[in-house]
TORPA-4810 file (N, C-alpha, C, O; in nm, 3 decimals):
<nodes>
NODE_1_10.504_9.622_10.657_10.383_9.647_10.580_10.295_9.522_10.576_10.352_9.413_10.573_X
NODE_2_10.145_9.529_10.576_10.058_9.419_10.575_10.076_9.362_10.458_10.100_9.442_10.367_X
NODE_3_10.071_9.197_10.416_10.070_9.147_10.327_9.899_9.147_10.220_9.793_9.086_10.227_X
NODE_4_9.949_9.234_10.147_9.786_9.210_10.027_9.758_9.114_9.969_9.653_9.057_9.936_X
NODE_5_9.861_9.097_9.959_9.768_8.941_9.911_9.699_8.855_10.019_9.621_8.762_10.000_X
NODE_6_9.729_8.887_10.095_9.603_8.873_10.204_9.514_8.892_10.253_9.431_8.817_10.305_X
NODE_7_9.524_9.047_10.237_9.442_9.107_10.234_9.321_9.154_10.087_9.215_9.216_10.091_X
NODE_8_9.375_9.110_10.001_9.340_9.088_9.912_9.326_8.970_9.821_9.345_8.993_9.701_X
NODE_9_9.305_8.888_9.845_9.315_8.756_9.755_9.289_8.802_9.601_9.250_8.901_9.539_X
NODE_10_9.330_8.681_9.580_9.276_8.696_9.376_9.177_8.583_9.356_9.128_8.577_9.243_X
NODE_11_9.129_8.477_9.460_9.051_8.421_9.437_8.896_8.432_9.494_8.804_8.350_9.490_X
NODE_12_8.906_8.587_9.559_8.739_8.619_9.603_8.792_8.766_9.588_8.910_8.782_9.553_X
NODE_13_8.700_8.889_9.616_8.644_9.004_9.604_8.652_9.025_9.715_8.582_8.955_9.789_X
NODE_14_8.736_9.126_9.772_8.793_9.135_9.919_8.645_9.267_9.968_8.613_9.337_9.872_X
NODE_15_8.584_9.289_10.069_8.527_9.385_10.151_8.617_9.496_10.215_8.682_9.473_10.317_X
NODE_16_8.620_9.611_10.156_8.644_9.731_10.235_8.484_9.774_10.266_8.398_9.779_10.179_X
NODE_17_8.466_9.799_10.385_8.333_9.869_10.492_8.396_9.969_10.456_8.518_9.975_10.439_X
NODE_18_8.291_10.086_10.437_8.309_10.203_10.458_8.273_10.303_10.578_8.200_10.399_10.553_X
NODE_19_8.309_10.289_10.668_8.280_10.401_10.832_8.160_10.508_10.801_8.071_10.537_10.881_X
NODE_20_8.179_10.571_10.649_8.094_10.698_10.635_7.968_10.639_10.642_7.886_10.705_10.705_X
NODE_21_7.923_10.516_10.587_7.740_10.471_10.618_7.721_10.363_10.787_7.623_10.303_10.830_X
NODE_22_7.817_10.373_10.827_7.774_10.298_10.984_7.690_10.422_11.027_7.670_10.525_10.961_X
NODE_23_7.647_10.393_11.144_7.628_10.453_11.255_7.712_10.556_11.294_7.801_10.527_11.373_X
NODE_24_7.703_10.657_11.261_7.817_10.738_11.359_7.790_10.794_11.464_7.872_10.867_11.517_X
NODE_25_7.642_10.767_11.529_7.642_10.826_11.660_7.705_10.705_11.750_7.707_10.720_11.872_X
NODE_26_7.754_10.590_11.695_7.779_10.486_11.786_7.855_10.389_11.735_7.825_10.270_11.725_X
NODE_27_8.011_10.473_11.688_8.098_10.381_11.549_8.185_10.277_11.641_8.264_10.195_11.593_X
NODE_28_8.153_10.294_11.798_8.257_10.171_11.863_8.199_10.067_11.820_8.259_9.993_11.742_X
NODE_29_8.063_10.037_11.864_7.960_9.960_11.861_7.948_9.908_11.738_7.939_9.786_11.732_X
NODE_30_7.946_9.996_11.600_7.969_9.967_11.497_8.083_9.875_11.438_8.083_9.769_11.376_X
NODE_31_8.171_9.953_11.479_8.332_9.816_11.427_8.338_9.688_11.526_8.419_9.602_11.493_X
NODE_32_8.288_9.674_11.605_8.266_9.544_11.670_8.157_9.466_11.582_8.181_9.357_11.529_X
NODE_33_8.034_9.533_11.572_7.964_9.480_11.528_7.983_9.397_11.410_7.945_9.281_11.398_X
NODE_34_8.075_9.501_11.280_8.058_9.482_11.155_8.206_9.424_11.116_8.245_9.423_10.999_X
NODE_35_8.286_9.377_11.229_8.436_9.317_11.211_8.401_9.167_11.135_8.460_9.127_11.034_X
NODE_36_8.316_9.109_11.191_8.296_8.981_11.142_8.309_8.969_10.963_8.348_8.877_10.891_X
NODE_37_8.255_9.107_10.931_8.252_9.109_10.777_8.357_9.171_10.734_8.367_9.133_10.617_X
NODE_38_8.442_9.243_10.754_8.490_9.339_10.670_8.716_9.279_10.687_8.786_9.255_10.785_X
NODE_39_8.746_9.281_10.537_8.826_9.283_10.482_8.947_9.351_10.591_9.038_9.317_10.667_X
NODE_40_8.879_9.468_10.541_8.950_9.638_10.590_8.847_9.729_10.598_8.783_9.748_10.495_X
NODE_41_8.803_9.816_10.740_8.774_9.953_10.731_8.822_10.043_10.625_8.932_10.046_10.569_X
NODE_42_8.718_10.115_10.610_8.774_10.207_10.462_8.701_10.294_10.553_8.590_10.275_10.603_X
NODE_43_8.806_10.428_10.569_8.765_10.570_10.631_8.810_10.675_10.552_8.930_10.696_10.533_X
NODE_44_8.708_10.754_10.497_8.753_10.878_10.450_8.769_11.024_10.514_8.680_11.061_10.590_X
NODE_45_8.862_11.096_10.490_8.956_11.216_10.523_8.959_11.282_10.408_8.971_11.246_10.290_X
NODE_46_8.937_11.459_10.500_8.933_11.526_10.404_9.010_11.645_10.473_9.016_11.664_10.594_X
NODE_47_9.071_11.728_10.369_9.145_11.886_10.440_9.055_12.025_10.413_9.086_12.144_10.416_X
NODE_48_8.889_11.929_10.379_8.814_12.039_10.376_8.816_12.158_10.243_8.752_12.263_10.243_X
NODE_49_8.892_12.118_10.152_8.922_12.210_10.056_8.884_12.097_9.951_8.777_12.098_9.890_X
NODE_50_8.983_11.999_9.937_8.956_11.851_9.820_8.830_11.858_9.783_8.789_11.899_9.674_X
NODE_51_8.746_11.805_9.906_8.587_11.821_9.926_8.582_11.859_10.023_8.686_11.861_10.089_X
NODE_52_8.457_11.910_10.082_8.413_12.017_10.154_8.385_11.945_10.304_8.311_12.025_10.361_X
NODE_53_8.392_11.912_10.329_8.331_11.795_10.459_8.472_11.730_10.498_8.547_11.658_10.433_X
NODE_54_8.478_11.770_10.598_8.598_11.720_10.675_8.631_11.526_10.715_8.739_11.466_10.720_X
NODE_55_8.464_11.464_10.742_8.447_11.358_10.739_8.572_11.294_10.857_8.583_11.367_10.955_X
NODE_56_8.654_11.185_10.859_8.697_11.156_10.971_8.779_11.230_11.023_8.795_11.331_10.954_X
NODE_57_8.876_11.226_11.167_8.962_11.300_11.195_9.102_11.172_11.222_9.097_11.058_11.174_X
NODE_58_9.187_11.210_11.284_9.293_11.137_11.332_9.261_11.093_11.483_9.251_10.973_11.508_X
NODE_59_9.244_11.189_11.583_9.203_11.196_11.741_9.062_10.994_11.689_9.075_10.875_11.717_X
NODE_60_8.968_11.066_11.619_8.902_10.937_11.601_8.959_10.811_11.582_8.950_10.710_11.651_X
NODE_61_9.027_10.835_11.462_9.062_10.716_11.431_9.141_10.600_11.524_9.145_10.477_11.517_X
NODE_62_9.201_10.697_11.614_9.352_10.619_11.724_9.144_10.582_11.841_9.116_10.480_11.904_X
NODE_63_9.093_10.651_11.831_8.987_10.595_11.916_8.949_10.467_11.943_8.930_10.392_12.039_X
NODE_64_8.940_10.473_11.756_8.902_10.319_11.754_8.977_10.208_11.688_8.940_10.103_11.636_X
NODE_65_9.069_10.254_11.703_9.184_10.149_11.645_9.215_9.994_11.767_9.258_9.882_11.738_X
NODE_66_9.173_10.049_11.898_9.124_9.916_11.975_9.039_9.815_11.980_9.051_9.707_12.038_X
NODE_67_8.922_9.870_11.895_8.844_9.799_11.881_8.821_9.703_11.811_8.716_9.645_11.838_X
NODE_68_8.899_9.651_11.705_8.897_9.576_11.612_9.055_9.563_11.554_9.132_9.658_11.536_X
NODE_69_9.088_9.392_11.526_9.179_9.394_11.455_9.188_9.406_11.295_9.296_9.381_11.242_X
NODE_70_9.077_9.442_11.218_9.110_9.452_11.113_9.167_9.591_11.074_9.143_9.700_11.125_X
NODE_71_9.258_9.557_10.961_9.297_9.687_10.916_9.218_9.800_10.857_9.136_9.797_10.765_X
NODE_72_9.248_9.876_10.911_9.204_10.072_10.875_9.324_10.076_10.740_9.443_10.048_10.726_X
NODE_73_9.203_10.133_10.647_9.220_10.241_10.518_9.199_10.378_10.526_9.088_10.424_10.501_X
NODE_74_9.311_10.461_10.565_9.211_10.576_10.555_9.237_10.677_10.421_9.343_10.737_10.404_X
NODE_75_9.107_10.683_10.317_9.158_10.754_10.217_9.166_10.898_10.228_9.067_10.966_10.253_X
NODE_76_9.270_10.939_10.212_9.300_11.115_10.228_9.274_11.220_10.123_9.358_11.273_10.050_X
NODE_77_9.182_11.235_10.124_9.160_11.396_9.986_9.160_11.551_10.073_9.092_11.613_10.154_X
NODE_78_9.287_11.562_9.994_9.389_11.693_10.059_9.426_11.750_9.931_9.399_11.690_9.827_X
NODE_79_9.451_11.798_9.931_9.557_11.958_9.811_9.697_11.903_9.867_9.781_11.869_9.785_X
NODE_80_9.730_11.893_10.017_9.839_11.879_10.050_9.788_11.759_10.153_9.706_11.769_10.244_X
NODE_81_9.879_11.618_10.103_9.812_11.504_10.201_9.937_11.508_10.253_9.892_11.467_10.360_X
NODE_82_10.055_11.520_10.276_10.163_11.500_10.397_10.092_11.506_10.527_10.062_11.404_10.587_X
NODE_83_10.056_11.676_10.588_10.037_11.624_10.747_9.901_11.590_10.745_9.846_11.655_10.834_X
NODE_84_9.839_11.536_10.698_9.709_11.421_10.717_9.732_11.250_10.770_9.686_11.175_10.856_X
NODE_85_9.890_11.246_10.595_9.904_11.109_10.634_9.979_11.108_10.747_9.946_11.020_10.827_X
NODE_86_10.083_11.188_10.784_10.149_11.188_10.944_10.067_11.168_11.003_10.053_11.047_11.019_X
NODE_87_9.955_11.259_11.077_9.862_11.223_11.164_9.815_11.086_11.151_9.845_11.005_11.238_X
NODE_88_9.738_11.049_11.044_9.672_10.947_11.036_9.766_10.813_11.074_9.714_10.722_11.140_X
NODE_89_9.927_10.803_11.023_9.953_10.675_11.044_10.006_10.711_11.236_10.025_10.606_11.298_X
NODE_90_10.019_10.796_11.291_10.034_10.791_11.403_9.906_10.733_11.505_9.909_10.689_11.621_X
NODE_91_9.813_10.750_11.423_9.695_10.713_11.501_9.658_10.504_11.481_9.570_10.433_11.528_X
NODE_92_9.771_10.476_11.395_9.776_10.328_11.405_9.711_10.304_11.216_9.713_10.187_11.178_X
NODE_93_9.681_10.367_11.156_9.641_10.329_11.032_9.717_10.247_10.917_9.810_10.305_10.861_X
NODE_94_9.697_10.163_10.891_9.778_10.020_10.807_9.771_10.089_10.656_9.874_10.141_10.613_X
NODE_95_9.682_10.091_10.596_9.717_10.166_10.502_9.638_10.273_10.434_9.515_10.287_10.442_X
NODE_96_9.743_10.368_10.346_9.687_10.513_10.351_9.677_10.526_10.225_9.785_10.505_10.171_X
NODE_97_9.585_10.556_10.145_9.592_10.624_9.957_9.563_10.800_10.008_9.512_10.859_10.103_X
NODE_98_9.617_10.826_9.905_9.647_10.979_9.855_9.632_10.998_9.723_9.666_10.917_9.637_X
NODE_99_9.561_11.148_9.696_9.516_11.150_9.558_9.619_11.225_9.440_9.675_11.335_9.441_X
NODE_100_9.617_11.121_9.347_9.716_11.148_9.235_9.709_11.332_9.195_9.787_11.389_9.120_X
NODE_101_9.591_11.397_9.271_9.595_11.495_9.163_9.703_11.601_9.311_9.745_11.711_9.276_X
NODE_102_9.730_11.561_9.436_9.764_11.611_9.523_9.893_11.665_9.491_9.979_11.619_9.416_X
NODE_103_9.892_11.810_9.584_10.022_11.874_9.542_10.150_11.803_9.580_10.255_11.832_9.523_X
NODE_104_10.144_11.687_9.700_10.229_11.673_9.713_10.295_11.492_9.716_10.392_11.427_9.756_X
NODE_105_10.157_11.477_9.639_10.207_11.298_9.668_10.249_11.230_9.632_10.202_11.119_9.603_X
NODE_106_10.397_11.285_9.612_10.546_11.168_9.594_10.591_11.197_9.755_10.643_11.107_9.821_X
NODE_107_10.570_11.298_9.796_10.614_11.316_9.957_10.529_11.192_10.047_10.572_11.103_10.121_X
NODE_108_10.370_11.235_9.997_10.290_11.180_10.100_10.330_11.033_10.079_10.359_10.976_10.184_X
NODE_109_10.340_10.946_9.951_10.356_10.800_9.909_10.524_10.796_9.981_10.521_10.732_10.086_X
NODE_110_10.589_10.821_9.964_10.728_10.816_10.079_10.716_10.799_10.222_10.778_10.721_10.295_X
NODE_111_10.619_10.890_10.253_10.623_10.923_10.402_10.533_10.775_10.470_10.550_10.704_10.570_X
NODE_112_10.457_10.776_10.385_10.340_10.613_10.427_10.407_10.467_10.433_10.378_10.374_10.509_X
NODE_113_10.528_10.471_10.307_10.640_10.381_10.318_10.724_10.373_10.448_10.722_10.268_10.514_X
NODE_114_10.799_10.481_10.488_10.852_10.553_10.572_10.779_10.495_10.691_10.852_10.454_10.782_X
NODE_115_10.689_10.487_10.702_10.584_10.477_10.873_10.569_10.316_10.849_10.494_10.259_10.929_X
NODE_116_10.633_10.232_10.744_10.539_10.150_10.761_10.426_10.113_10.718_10.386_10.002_10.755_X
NODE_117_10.356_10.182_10.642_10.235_10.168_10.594_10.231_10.116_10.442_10.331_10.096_10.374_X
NODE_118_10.110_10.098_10.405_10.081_10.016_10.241_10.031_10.173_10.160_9.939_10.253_10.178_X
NODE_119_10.112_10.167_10.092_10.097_10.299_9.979_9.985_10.303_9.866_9.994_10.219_9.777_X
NODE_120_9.903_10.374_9.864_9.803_10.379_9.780_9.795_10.530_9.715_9.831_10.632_9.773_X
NODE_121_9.732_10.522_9.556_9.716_10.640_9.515_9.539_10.602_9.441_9.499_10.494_9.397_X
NODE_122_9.483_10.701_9.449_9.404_10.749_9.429_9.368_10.848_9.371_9.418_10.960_9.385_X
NODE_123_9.226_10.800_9.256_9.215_10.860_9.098_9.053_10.906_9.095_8.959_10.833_9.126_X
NODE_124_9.045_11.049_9.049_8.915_11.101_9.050_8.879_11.072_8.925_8.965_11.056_8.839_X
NODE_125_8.736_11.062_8.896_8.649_11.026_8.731_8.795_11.074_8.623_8.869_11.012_8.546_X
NODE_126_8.784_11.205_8.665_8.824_11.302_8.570_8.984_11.241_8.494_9.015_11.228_8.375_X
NODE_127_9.038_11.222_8.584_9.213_11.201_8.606_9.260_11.052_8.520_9.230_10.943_8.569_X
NODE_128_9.351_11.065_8.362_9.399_10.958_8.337_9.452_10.864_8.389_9.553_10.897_8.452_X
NODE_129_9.416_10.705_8.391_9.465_10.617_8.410_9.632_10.607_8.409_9.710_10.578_8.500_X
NODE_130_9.655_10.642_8.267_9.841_10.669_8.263_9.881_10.755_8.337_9.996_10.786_8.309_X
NODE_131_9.813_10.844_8.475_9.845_10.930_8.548_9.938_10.819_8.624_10.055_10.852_8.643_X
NODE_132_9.887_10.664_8.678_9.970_10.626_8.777_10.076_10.511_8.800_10.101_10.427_8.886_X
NODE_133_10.151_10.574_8.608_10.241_10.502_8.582_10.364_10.619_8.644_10.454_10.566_8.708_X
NODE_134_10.372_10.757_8.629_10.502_10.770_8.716_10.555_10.758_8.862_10.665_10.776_8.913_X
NODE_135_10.388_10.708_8.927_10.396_10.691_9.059_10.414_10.499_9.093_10.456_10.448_9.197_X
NODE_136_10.383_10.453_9.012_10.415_10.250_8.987_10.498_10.237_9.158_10.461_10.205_9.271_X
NODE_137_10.639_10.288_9.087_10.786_10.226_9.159_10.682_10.278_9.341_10.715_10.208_9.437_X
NODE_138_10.598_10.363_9.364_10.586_10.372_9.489_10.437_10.349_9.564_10.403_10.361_9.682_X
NODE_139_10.378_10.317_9.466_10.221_10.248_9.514_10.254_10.077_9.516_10.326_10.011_9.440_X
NODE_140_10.160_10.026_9.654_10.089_9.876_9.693_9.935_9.821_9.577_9.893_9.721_9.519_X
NODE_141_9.898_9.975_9.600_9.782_9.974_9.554_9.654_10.090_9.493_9.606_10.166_9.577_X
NODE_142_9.622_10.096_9.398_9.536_10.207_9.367_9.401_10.193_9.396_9.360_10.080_9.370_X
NODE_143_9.307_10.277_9.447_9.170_10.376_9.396_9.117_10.410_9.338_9.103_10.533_9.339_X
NODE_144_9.039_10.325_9.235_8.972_10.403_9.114_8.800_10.461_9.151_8.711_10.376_9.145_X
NODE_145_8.756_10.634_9.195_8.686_10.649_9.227_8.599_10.626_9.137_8.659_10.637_9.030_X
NODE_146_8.436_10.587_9.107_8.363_10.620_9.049_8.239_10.687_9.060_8.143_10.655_8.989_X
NODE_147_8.234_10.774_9.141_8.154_10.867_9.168_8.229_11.018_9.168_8.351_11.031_9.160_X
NODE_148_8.146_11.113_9.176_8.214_11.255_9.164_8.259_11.253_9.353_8.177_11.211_9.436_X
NODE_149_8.379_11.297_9.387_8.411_11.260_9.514_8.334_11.334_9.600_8.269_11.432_9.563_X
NODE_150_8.338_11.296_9.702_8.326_11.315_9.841_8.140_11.321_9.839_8.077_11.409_9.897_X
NODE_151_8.080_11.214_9.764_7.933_11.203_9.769_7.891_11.101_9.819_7.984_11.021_9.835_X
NODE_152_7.788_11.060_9.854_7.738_10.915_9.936_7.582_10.903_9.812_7.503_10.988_9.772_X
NODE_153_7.593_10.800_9.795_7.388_10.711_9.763_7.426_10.773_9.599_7.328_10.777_9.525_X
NODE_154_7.548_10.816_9.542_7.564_10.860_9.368_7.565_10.743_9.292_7.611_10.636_9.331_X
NODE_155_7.507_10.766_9.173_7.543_10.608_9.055_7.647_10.607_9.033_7.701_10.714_9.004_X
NODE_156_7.706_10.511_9.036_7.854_10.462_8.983_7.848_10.520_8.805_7.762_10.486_8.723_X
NODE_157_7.973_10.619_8.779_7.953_10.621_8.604_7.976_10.521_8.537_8.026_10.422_8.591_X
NODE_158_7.941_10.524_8.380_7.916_10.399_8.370_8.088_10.397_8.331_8.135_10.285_8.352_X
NODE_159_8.183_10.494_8.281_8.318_10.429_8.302_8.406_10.377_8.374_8.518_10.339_8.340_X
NODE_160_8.347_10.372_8.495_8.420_10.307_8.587_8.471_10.156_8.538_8.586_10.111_8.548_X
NODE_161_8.380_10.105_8.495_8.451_9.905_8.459_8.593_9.949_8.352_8.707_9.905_8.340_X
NODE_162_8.537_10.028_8.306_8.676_10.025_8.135_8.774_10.067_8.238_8.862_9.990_8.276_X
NODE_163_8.757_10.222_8.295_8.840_10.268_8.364_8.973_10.097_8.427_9.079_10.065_8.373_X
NODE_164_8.900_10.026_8.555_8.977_9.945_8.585_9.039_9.843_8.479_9.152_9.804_8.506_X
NODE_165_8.985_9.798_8.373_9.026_9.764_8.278_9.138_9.820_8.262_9.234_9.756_8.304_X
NODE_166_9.162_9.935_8.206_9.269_10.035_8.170_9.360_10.027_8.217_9.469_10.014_8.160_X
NODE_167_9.331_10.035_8.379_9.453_10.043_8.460_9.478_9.875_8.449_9.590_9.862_8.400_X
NODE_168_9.422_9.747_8.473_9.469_9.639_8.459_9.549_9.603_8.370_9.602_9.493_8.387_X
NODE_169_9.581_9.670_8.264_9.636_9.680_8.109_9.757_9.701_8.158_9.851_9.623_8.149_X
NODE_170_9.756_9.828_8.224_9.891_9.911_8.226_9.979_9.824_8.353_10.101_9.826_8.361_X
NODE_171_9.922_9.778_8.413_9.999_9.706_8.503_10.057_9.587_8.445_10.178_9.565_8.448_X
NODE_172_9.976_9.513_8.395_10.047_9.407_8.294_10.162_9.428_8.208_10.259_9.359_8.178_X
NODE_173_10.119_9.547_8.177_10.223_9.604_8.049_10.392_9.661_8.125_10.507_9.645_8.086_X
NODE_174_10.336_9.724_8.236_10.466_9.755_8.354_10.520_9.640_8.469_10.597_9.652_8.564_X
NODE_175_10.447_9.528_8.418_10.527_9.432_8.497_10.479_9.443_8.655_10.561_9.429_8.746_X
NODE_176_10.354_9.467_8.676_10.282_9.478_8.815_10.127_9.438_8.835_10.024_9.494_8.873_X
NODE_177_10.157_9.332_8.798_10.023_9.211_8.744_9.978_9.235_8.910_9.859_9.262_8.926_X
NODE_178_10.073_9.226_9.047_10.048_9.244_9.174_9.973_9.372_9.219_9.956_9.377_9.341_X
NODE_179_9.933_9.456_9.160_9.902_9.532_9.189_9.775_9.549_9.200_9.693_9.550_9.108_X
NODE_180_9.750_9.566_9.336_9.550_9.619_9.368_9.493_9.672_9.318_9.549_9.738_9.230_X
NODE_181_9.404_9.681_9.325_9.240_9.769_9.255_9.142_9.777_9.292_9.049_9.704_9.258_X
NODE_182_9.134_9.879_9.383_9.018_9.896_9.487_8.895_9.982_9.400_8.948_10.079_9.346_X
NODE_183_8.758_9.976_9.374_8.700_10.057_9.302_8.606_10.094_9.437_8.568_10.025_9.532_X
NODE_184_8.586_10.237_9.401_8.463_10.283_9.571_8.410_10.408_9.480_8.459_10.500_9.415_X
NODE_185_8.266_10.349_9.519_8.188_10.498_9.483_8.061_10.419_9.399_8.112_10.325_9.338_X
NODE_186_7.924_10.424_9.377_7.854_10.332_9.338_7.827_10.193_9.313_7.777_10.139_9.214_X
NODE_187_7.885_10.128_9.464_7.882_10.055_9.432_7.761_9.987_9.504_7.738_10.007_9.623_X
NODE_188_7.679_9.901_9.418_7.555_9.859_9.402_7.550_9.732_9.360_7.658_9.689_9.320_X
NODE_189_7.450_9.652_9.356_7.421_9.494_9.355_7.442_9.507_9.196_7.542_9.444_9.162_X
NODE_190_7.387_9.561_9.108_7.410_9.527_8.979_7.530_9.614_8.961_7.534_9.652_8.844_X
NODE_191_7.626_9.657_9.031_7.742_9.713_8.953_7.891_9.666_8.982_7.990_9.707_8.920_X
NODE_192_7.891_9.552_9.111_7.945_9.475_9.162_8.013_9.342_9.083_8.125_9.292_9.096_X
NODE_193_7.906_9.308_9.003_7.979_9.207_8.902_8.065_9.272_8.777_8.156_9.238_8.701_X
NODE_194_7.999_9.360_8.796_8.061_9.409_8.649_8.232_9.459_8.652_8.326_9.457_8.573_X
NODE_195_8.206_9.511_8.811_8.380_9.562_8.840_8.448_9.437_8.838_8.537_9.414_8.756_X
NODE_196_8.411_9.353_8.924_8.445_9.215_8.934_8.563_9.166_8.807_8.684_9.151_8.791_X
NODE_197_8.385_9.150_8.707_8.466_9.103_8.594_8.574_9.186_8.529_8.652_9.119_8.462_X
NODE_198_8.599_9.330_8.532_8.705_9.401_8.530_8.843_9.420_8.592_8.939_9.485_8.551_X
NODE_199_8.832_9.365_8.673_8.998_9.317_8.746_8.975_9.354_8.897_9.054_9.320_8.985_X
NODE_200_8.866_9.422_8.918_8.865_9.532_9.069_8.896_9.355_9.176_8.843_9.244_9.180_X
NODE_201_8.997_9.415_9.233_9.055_9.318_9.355_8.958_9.340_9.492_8.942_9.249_9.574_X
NODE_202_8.891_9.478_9.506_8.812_9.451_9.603_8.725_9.614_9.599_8.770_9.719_9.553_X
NODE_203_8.641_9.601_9.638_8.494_9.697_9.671_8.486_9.808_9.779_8.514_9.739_9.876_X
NODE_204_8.474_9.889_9.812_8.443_9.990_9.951_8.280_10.003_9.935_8.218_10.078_9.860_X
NODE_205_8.226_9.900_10.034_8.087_9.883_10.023_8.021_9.957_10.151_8.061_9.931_10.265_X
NODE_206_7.914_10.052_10.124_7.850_10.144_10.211_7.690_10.055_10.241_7.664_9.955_10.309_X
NODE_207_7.622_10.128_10.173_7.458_10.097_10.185_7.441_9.980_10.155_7.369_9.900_10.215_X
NODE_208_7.517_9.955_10.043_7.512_9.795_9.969_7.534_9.704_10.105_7.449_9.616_10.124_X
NODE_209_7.606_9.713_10.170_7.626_9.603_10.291_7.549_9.635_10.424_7.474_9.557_10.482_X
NODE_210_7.587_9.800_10.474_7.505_9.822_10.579_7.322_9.828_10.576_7.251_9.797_10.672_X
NODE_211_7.282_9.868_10.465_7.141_9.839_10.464_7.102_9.681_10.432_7.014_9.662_10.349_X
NODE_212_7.140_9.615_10.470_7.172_9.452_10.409_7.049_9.451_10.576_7.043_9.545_10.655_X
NODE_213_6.987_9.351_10.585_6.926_9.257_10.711_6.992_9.137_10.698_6.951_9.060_10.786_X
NODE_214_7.085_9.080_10.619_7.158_8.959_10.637_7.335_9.008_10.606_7.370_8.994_10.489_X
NODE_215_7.406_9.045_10.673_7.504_9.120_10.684_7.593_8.976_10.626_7.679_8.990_10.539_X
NODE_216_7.568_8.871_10.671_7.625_8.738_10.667_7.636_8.688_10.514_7.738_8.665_10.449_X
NODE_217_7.516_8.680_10.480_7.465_8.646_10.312_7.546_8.791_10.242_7.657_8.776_10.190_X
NODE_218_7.486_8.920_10.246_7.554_9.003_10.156_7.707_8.997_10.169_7.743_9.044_10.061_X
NODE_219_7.808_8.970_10.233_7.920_8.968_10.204_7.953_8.815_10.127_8.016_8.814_10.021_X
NODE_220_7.917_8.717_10.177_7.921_8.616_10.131_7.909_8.650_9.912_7.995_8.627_9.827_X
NODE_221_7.785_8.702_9.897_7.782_8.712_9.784_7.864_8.776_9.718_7.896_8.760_9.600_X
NODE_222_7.907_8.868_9.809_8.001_8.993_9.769_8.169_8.886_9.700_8.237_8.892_9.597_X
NODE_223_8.171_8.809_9.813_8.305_8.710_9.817_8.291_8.647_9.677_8.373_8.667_9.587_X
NODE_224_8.210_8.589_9.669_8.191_8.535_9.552_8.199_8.582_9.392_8.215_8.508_9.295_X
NODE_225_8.183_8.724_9.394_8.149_8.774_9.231_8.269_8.757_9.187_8.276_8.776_9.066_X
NODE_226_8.411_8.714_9.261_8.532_8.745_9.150_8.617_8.565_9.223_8.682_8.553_9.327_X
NODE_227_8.580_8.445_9.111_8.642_8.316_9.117_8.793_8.359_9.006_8.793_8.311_8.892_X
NODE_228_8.888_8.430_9.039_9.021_8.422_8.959_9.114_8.270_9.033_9.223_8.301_9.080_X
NODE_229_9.098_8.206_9.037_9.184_8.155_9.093_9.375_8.166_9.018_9.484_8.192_9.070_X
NODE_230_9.317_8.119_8.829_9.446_8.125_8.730_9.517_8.261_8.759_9.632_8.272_8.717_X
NODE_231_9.454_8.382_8.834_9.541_8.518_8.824_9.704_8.499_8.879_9.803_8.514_8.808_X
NODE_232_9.705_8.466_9.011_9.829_8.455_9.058_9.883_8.282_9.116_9.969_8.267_9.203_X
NODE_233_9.829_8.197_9.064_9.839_8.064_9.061_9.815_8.027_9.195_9.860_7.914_9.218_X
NODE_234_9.749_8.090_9.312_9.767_8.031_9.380_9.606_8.048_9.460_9.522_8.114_9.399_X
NODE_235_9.569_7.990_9.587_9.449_8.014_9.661_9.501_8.105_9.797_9.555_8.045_9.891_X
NODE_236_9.485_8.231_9.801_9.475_8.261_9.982_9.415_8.199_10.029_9.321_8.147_9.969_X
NODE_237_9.449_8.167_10.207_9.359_8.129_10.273_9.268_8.240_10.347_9.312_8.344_10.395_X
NODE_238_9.157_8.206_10.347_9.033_8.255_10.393_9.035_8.339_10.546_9.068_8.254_10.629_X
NODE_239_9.021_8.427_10.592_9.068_8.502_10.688_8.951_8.505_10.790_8.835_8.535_10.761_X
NODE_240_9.000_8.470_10.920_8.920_8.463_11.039_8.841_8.499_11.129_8.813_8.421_11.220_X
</nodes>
């Protein structure tokens, strides 16, 4: 499994790119382009039922899994995420979230372990925070959406900051201070600090980065909104 704390530091605000605002008539071109910036690819998957839009496939993803060494996220919204995440980690994907409200994801969070992969669960507006204390012993890392899912250009609600709060609580309280916090879904220049200052370990940035004309400067700033260094006593080093 990839090391997060590497992929995540605690002393900057890690970049997940999101695939859904590149280019998609020309996403090779795209992940070359936009490798220089990005953390981790963040790709979303759907079984068409979760939300309605199928959005990436697997056949794609192994496409472009040559093109770039950074790691692929691909988040899965399924009813049933098992054969999604099969497909998906066969196609080379590092790590996979699945949504807490899914019929089947103590299977799917096994099976992502199982392959190798970094286990993630994933939480709609709606869905309690204490939802992903019986899943702890088998998540790397959680998803706190803040938009109504499967939408692009929506305002972030404004509970999203408490939300990660919440969950930062409960991890402390369960003895998993290590534990990630990815927030995706409105995220915007003024809503960026605010997660920040809420514990969010790192961003899934769309328009906010790709409509950028200084691709260089907006991540840079991005790096910057979260100085924890006291969180886990130590500094990652800066990634290449």
């Amino acid at each position: 499994m990839l090391p997060l704390a590497d992929l995540y530091p605690r002393d900057r605000l890690a970049v997940e790119i999101s695939l859904w605002s590149a280019d998609l008539a020309d996403l090779g071109a795209e992940v070359a382009r936009l490798t220089p910036y990005a953390d981790v690819f963040h790709i979303d998957a759907s079984d068409t039922r979760f939300v309605p839009s199928p959005l990436f496939f697997p056949d794609l993803v192994a496409a472009l899994r040559p093109r770039t060494r950074v790691p692929f996220h691909v988040h899965v919204m399924a009813e049933r995420a098992l054969p999604l995440v099969e497909d998906f980690a066969r196609a080379g994907v590092d790590l996979l979230s699945v949504h807490a409200e899914a019929d089947d994801v103590a299977d799917a969070l096994h099976t992502i372990h199982a392959q190798g992969g970094a286990a993630g669960l994933a939480l709609r507006l709606d869905t309690p925070i204490d939802t992903v204390e019986a899943h702890l012993d088998d998540v790397d890392f959680v998803v706190l959406i803040g938009t109504p899912l499967g939408t692009k250009g929506t305002a972030m609600d404004p509970a999203a900051p408490d939300r990660v709060r919440q969950l930062r609580a409960l991890a402390a309280r369960t003895g998993r201070d290590q534990l990630r916090v990815i927030a995706d879904g409105g995220i915007r220049e003024n809503t960026v600090p605010t997660l920040a200052d809420a514990g969010a370990d790192a961003v899934v940035a769309g328009s906010l980065l790709l409509g950028s004309d200084d691709l260089a400067a907006t991540t840079t700033w991005l790096h910057r909104q979260r100085h924890d260094l006291a969180f886990d006593g130590r500094r990652a080093e800066e990634r290449t």
